[in-house]
N, C-alpha and C positions, 0 to 999 in steps of 0.2 A: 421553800422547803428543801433540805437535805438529804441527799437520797446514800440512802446505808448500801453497805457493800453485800452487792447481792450477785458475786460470782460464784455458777452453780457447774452442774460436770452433764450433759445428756449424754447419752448412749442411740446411736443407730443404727441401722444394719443396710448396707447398700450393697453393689456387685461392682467389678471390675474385671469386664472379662481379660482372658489370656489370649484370645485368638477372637477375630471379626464376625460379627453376629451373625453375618449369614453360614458363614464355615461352621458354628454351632450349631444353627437349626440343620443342616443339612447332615453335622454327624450324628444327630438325634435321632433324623428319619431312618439314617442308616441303622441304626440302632435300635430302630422300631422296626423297622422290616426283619433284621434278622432276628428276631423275638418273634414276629408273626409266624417264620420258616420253620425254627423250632415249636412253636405249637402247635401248627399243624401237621410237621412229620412226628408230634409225639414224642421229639428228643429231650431226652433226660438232662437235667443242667441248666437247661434255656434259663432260667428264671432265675439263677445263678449268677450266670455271664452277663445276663441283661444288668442285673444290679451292680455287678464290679461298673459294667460302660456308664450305669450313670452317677457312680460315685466318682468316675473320670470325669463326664459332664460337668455334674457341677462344681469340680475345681476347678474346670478350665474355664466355668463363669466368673469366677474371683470372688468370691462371699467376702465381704470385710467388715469389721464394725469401728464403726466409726465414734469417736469419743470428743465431742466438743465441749469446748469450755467459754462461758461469755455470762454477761449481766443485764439481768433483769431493767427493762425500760418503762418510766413511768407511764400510765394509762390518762387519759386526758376525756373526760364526760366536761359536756355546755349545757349550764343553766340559763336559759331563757328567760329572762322578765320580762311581764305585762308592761309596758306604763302609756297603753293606750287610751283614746280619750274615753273608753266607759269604766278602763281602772280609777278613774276619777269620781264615780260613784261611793258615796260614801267614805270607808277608812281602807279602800282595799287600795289606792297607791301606800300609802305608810304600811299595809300589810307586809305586799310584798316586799318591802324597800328592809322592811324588819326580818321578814324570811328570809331572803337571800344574805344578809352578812352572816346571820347563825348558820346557813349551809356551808359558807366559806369556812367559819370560822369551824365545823363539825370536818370538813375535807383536807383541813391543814392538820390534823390530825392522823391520816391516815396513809402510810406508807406508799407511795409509789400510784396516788392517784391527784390527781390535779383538777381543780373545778373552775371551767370559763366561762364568765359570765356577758350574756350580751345582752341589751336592754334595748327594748323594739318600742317606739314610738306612731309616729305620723304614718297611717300606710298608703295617704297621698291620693283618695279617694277610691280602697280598695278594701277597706276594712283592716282588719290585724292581721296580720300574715306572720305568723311566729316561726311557722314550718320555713320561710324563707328563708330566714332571720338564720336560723339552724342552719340550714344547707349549707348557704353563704359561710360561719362559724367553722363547720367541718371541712370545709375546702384545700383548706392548706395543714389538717389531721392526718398523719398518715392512717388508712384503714384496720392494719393492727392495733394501732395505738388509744383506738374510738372507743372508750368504755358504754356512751350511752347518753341519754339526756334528761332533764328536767324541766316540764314546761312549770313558772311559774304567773300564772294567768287567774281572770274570771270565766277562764272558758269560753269564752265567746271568741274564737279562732277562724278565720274565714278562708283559711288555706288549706284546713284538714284535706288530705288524701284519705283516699278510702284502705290503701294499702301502706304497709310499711314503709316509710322510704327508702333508698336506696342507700342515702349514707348511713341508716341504720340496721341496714341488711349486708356488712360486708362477708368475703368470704372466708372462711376460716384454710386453715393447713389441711384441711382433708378435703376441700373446693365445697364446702357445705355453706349456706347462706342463713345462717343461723342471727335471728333477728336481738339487737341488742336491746335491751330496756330503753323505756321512754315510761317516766313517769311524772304526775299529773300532782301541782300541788295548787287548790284552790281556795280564794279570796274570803271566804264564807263561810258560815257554818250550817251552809245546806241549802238545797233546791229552793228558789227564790222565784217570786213572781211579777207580771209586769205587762201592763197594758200599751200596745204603740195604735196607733192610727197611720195608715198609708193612705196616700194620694195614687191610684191605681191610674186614673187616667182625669189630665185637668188639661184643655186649649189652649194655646199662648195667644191665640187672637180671638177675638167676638166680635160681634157686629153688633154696634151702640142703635140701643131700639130694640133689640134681642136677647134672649136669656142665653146663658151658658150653662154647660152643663159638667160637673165633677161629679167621678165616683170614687167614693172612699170606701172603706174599709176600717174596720176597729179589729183587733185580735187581742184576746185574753192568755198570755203563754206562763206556763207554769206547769205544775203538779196536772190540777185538778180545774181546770178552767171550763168558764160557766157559758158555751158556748150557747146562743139566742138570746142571753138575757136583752133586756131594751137598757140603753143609756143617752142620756143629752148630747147631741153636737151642737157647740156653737160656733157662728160664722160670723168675723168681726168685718166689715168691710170699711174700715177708714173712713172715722167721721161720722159715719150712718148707723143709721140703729142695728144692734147686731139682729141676726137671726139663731130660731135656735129648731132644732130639727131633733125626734126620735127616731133609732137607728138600734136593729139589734147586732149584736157581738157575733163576729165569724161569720157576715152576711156580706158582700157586697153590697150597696147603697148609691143609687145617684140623685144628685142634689143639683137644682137647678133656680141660677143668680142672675137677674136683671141684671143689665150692661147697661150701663144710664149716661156715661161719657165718653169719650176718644181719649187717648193716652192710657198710663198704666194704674192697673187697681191691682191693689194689695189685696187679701182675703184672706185673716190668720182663722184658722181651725182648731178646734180646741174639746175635749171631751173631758166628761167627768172621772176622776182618778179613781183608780180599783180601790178596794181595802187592800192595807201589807204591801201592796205594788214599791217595788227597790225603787221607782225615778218615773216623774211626771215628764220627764226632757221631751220623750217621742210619746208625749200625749195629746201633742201640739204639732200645728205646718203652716205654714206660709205657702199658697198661690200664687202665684202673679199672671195676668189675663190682662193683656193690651187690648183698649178698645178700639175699635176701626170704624170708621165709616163705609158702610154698603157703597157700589159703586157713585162715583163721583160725578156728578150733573154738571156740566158747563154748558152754557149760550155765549158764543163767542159772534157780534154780527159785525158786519166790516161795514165802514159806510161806502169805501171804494175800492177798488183793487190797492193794496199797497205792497211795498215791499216788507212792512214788519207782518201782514198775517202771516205769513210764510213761518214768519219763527213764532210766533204765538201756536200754530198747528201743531209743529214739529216739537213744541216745547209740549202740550198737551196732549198728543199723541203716543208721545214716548213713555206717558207713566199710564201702566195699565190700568190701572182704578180707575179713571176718567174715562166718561162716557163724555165726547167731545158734539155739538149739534153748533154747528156753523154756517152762516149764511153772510154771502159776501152782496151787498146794492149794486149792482152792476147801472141803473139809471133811476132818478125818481120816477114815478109814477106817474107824472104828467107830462112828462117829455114824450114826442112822438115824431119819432125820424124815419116812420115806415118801415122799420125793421119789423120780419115775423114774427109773432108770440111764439113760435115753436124755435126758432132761434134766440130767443132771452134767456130762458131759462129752464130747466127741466122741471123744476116743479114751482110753484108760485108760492110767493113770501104768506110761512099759515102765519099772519100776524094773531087773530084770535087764537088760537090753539095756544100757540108762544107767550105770548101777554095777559091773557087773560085765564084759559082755562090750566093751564099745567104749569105757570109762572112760579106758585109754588115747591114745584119740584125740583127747580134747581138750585145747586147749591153756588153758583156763583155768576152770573153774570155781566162780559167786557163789553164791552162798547169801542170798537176801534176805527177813529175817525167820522164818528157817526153822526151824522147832519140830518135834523129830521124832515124837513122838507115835504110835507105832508106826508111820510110815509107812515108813521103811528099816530094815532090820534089823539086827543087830549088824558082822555080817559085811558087809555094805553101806558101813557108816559104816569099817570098817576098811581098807574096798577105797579108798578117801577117802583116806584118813591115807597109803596104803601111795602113792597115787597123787602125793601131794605131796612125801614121800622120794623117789620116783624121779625127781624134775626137772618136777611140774607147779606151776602157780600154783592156789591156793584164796583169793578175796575174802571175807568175810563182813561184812555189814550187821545189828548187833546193833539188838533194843529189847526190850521189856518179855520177849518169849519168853523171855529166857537166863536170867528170873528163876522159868521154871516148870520141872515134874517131868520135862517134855523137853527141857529145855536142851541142845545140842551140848555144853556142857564138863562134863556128865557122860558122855559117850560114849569111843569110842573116837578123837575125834576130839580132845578135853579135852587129850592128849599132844605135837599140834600146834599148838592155838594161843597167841599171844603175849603172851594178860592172862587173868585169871581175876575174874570175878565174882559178888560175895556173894549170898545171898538176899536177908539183911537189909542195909538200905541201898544195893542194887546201883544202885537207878535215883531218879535228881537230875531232879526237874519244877521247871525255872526255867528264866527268861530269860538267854541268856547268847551273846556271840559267839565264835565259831571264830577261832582264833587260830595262829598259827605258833611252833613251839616254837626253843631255838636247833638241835637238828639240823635242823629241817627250813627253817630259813633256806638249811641247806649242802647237803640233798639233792636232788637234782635233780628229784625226785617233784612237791614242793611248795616249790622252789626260782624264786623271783620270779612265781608266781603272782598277776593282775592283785589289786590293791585288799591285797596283803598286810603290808604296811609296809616299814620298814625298821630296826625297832627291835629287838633281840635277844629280850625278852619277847611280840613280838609284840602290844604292846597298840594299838597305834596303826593296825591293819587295820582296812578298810574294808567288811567284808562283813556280813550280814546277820544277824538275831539267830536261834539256835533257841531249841527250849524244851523237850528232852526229851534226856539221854544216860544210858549206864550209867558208873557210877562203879563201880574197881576195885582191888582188895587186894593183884593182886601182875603184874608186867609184865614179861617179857621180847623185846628187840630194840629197837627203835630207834622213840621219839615224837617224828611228827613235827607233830601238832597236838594242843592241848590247848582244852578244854572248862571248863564250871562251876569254880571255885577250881583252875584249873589242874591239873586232872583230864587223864590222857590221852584222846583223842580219836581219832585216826588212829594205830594202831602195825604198824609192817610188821616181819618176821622172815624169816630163811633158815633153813630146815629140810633139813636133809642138802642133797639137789640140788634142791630144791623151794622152793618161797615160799610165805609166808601174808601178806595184811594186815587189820585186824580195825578196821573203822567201826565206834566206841560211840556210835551217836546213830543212828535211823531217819529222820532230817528233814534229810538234802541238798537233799530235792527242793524243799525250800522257797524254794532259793537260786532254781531253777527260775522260782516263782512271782513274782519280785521281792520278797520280803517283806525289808523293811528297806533296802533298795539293792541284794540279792541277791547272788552272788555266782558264782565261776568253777565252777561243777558239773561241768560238763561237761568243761574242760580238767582239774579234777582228777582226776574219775572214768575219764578216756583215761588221765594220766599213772598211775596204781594201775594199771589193767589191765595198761597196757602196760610196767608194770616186774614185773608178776608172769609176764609172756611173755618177758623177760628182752630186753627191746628193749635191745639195744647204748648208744644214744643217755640213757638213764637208769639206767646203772650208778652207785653212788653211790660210787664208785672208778672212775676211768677216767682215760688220758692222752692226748690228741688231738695232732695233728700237721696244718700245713697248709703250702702254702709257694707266696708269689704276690709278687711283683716284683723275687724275688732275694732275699726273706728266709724263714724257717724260723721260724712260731712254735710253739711245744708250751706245750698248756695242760694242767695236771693239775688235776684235780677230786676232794676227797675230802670228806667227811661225817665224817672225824676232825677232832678238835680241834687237829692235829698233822699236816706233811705231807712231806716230801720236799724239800731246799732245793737241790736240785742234779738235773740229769738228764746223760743220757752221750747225744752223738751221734756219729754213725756216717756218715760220708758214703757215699758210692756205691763209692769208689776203698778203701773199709776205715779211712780215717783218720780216728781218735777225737778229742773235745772235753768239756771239761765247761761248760756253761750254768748259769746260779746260775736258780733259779725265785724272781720277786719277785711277792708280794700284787696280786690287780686286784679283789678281791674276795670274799664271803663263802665260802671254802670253795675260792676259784680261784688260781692261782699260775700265772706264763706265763715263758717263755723264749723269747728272738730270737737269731738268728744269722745270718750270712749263706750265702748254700745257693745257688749257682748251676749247680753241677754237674750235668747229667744224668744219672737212674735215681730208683731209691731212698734214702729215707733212714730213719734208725732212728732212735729218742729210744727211754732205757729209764732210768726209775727204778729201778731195783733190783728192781720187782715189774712192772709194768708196762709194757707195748712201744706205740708208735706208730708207723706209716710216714707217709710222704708222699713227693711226686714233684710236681717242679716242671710246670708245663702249657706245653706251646712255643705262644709267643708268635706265631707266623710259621712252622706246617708248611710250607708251600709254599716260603718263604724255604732252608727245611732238606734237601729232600726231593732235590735233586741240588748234589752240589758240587765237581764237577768245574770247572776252566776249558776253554772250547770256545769254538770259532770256529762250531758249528754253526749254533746260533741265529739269529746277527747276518750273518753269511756272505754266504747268498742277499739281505738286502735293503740290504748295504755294497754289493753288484757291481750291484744295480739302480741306482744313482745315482754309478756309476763310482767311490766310495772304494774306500779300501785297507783290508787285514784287516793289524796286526803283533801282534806275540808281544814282550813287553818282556824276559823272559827270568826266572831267577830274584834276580839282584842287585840290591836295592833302590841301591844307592848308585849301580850304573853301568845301570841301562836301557837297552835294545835301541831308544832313540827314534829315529822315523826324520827328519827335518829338515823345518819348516816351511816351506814356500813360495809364492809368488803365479804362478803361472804366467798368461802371455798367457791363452792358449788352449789349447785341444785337453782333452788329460789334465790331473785335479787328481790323480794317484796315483801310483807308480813303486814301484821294489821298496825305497827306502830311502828316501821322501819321502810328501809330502801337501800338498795346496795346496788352496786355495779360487778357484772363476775369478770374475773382475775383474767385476760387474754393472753399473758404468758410471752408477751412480745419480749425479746431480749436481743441484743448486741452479741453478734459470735465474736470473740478476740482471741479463739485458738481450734486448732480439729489435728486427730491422730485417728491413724487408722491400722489395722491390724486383722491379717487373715484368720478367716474363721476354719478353715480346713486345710494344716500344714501339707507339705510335702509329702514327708515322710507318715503323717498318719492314712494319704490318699496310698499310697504307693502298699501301705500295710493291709489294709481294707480292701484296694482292687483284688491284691493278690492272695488274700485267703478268702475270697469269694468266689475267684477263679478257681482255687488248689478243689472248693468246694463241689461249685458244677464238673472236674472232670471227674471226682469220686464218684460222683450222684450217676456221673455217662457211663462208668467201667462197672457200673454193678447189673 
C-alpha cells in the first residue's frame, strides 16, 4: 500500500528559561515576600508592582511556541487465526481461511493502516495460546504504532488473561494507558453445544487378580445443559466383551475393571452422543493400566554350598517384587559326623510346609545342584511335577549330581524334564564357550543378549569360557545355547500349563567373576526366570502393536523358522485391512499403516491379537469444543471491541466491515475499526517567543507608572 502525503503543521507551547531555575524560584519567593510586606503594612500599589515582577517572571521563563512539521505514520493492528486442532471441526478452518483474506483485502483499503496476519497452530500440549501468538507478533511494533487486534478463532483460547495485556495497554502522550481494541470474530453462528467425558483419576499399575478402579466424569457444556441426566458408558477392553455401565451427567462416577492378565490393557471408553453436540471426538478415551503380578514367590534350594548361589541371591534380591525363600543342604540327612543340631542349622528344612502345604504359592521354583538323597520324598518330588502341570515354572541348574544314585531324572520329576543324562559320559571337563544356538538368536530369552554375536552358529560370541557341562542322549523343547562340540546347554520346554528350563553346566557364576571377559549372567538368569513366570514381554510368540504420529506399527515375534506374512487390522470404526509383515530381523517381521482414528485398534495374525490406541497429542486442545463467545467476551468489551458470530457459510461469512473511525467507538453492530494514534515522523520544528521584549518592557512599566499613582494618592 502507498501511503499519501500526509505532511501536517502542530503547534506547541514549551519554556526556555533566560536565567537558571533556581535563580527563578528564588526571584519568585523574593517577589512573594515583598507582596506579603505590602499587604500587611496595607501599602497602596503592592498588587501593582507584584504584577509588573511577574510579567518580568515569566519572560525570563522564555514562553515559546513551538511549530513543527512531519508526516503521519502508518498504524499496524494483527489479525490472529485459529487453525488449531478443534478449528478442524466442521467448516470453521475454510471459515476462518475465508474471513481473513476479506479482512486483508477490507484493510488494503484504508489509508495508513496495515493488517498482520499470524496463524497459530500446534500449541504442543498446551492448548491454543492465541494471546502468545500476539505478543510474540507485537514485539518488534513500535508502541505508538499498535492500532489493536483481531482474534480470528472458535473461541476456545487457553491463554486468555484475565486483564488486558500489556501490549495492548500501551501509553499514550499524556502517560495514560488507554487500552487498545481487541476484537473477537467467531467461527459460528452461535453458542454451540458438546458433550466430553474425562478420565479424572485411572492407575497405571494393577495387580492381576484385582480390580482397578477409574473415575470418570461426563459434562454436558452449552447454553442450557441437562446436568443429572443418566447416559450409557461403555468400556471396551480388547477382545473381551465390552461393558456397559449407567452414569449420571455432572457427577463424578467410579467404575471398577478386573485385571485378569500382566502386561498392558487397553480400556477405550465411550458414551452416548448428546443431541446437536458440534463433535463426538472427546466423547471417547483410551486407558492404559499395566498388569502386575502381587509380590513375586521364589524357592530357590541349593543342594551345596556353591559359588553360583551367591549370584542367584544377589540377582533375586536386587528386584524388589521378589519375595526370595532360600535354603541352602548343608549335609544329607543321614550323614552323622557328631556335629551339634544347634550348629547345622538355625531352623530345620520345613520340607512339608514347602512341598506340600504352600507349593502352590510360588511362583517359581530353582533347584541349584540339587541331589536328592533322601532328603524329599517320593511324594514330594511329585507334588513338584504336579506343581509344574498346573502352570508353575521349575529352573534347574545341573552338574556332576545328575550323574549320581540321586539324580532328579530318576524321580518322579525324570517325566518333566527337557534332556536326559547318561551316567557313562554324562559330564565333558573342558574349556569351552557358551554360545547361541539358531533358535535362541529368535527367542526372546536369549534373543540380542550383550557380547552374543550375530552369526547363526553362534561362534563369534564374546563371552567367557567355562569348563564344566553335562552332555546329553536325548532332548526335548527348544536349545537355545549350546556348550562343548555343540552340546546343548540351555533347553527351556512347556509342560501342560507349566514350564521347565534345564542349565547343563554349574559355572554361570563364573561370567560373574569376569573370567575370560565374563559375560551377561545376570540379564540371562532374569530373562529364564522371568519367562518361566510367563512374563508377557518374553513370549516366544507374541504380536505387539504401537501407534505414535499417526502411524500403526505391529511387530510379530516368533521363535519358528516360519512366520505369518500378513496381519488383519481393525480400526476403531470396524473397518478391516490387510498389512503384509516384512523381515526387520532375526525372528521379527513388522507392519505400518496409518491409524489416526481415535479408540482402539486390533492387528490379528490368525493366532494372535494386539491392541493399541493412539495418545492425544493435545488433551487440553480436546477437552471443549464448542464455539463460544464466553471466553473472549468479558476482555473484547474491556477494550471496547466487538464480539461477531461469522455464521455457518464458509463461502459467504457474517463479516462485519472494516473501518478507521475519528473517534469515540472502534465497534458497532456490523463493523470494527481501529482509532487513529496520530504517530508521525517530525522532519522540521521552529520556535518563536510568545512574549517580545519590547511588549514585557511595555507592560512592567505601565504597571509600575500604575502602583506609584495608586501609592501617591
Amino acid at each position: 500500500m502507498t501511503m499519501p502525503d500526509l505532511t501536517t503543521l502542530r503547534h506547541l507551547t514549551s519554556f526556555s528559561p533566560l536565567l537558571p531555575a533556581w535563580l527563578l524560584y528564588g526571584l519568585a519567593l523574593l517577589a512573594a515576600a515583598v507582596l506579603l510586606v505590602g499587604l500587611l503594612r496595607r501599602a497602596r500599589g503592592s498588587l501593582w508592582r507584584a504584577a509588573a515582577a511577574a510579567v518580568v517572571l515569566l519572560w525570563l521563563a522564555g514562553p515559546e511556541r513551538i511549530s513543527e512539521t512531519g508526516q503521519a505514520l502508518p498504524e499496524t493492528a494483527i489479525l490472529v487465526v485459529d487453525q488449531s486442532a478443534s478449528m478442524g471441526v466442521g467448516q470453521r478452518a475454510a471459515m476462518a481461511r475465508q474471513a481473513a483474506e476479506r479482512l486483508r483485502a477490507q484493510a488494503a483499503h484504508i489509508p495508513g493502516l496495515t493488517l498482520r496476519t499470524v496463524t497459530v497452530r500446534d500449541g504442543h500440549g498446551q492448548g491454543t495460546r492465541l494471546f502468545a501468538a500476539l505478543d510474540q507478533a507485537a514485539a518488534d511494533i513500535p508502541p505508538a504504532r499498535l492500532a489493536g487486534a483481531i482474534l480470528l478463532t472458535d473461541g476456545q483460547v487457553h491463554d486468555t488473561p484475565t486483564q488486558v495485556p500489556e501490549r495492548l495497554r500501551p501509553a499514550d502522550s499524556g502517560g495514560r494507558h488507554a487500552a487498545l481494541p481487541l476484537h473477537v470474530l467467531l467461527t459460528a453462528k452461535g453458542e454451540e453445544t458438546d458433550r466430553r467425558l474425562r478420565i479424572l483419576q485411572a492407575p497405571p499399575y494393577a495387580i492381576v487378580g484385582q480390580t482397578a478402579t477409574l473415575r470418570v466424569q461426563v459434562d454436558d457444556l452449552g447454553p442450557h445443559p441437562d446436568t443429572g441426566a443418566e447416559i450409557e458408558l461403555t468400556l471396551d477392553r480388547g477382545g473381551e466383551a465390552p461393558l456397559r455401565k449407567t452414569i449420571r451427567v455432572g457427577q463424578p462416577q467410579d467404575i471398577t475393571l478386573p485385571v485378569s492378565h500382566p502386561g498392558p490393557m487397553l480400556v477405550g471408553l465411550s458414551v452416548s452422543p448428546l443431541a446437536g453436540e458440534v463433535s463426538t471426538a472427546n466423547n471417547q478415551d483410551v486407558v492404559r493400566i499395566n498388569g502386575v503380578r502381587d509380590r513375586l514367590r521364589v524357592l530357590l534350594v541349593s543342594g551345596t554350598p556353591n559359588q553360583g548361589e551367591r549370584v542367584w541371591r544377589r540377582l533375586l534380591k536386587a528386584d524388589p517384587s521378589v519375595d526370595l525363600v532360600h535354603f541352602t543342604i548343608l549335609r544329607p540327612p543321614d550323614k552323622d559326623d557328631g556335629t551339634p543340631l544347634s550348629d547345622l542349622a538355625l531352623i530345620a528344612f520345613p520340607v512339608r510346609e514347602l512341598f506340600q502345604e504352600k507349593i502352590s504359592q510360588f511362583d517359581l521354583i530353582i533347584l541349584d545342584g540339587f541331589e536328592n538323597r533322601a532328603i524329599l520324598p517320593r511324594a514330594y518330588l511329585e507334588n513338584i511335577a504336579q506343581y509344574v502341570r498346573d502352570g508353575g515354572g521349575l529352573l534347574l541348574i545341573g552338574g556332576p549330581e545328575f550323574l549320581g544314585a540321586g539324580s532328579l531324572q530318576d524321580t518322579p520329576l525324570g517325566d518333566i524334564l527337557p534332556a536326559h543324562v547318561p551316567v557313562e559320559g554324562g559330564l565333558v571337563e573342558q574349556r569351552f564357550r557358551p554360545a547361541l544356538t539358531a533358535d535362541g538368536h529368535r527367542h526372546p530369552v536369549t534373543a540380542g543378549l550383550p557380547g552374543s554375536g550375530s552369526a547363526p552358529d553362534g561362534h563369534d560370541a564374546e563371552w567367557g569360557p567355562w569348563y564344566r557341562a553335562l552332555r546329553t542322549d536325548s532332548v526335548h523343547g527348544q536349545t537355545l545355547m549350546d556348550g562343548p562340540d555343540h552340546t546343548p546347554l540351555l533347553v527351556l520346554d512347556r509342560v501342560d500349563r507349566g514350564r521347565v528350563a534345564f542349565l547343563l553346566s554349574d559355572q554361570i557364576w563364573l561370567w560373574s567373576h569376569g573370567e575370560g571377559g565374563g559375560g551377561p549372567q545376570s540379564e540371562l538368569l532374569r530373562r529364564v526366570s522371568h519367562w518361566l513366570m510367563k512374563e508377557p514381554e518374553l513370549e516366544e510368540e507374541q504380536l505387539t502393536a504401537a501407534i505414535a504420529d499417526g502411524r500403526m506399527i505391529v511387530t510379530r515375534r516368533t521363535a519358528a523358522p516360519t512366520a505369518p506374512r500378513a496381519v488383519t487390522i481393525t480400526a476403531p470404526d470396524g473397518a478391516t485391512q490387510q498389512a503384509p509383515l516384512h523381515p526387520t530381523g532375526i525372528g521379527l517381521t513388522q507392519a505400518e499403516i496409518q491409524a489416526t482414528q481415535p479408540g482402539i485398534w486390533m492387528a490379528d495374525d490368525g493366532t494372535h491379537r494386539a491392541f493399541a490406541a493412539p495418545v492425544q497429542d493435545d488433551p487440553v486442545e480436546w477437552s471443549d469444543m464448542r464455539a463460544t463467545a464466553t471466553v473472549l467476551s468479558p476482555l473484547a468489551g474491556q477494550t471496547g471491541g466487538g464480539v461477531y458470530w461469522l455464521g455457518d457459510d464458509p463461502a459467504n461469512p457474517h463479516l462485519p466491515a472494516l473501518r478507521a473511525p475519528a473517534a469515540g467507538r472502534v465497534s458497532g453492530a456490523d463493523w470494527l475499526g481501529f482509532p487513529q494514534r496520530d504517530a508521525r515522523l517530525v522532519t522540521g520544528r521552529t520556535a518563536s517567543s510568545l512574549l517580545p521584549a519590547w511588549l514585557v518592557l511595555l507592560l512592567a512599566g505601565g504597571l509600575l507608572l500604575i502602583g506609584w499613582w495608586r501609592e501617591g494618592r
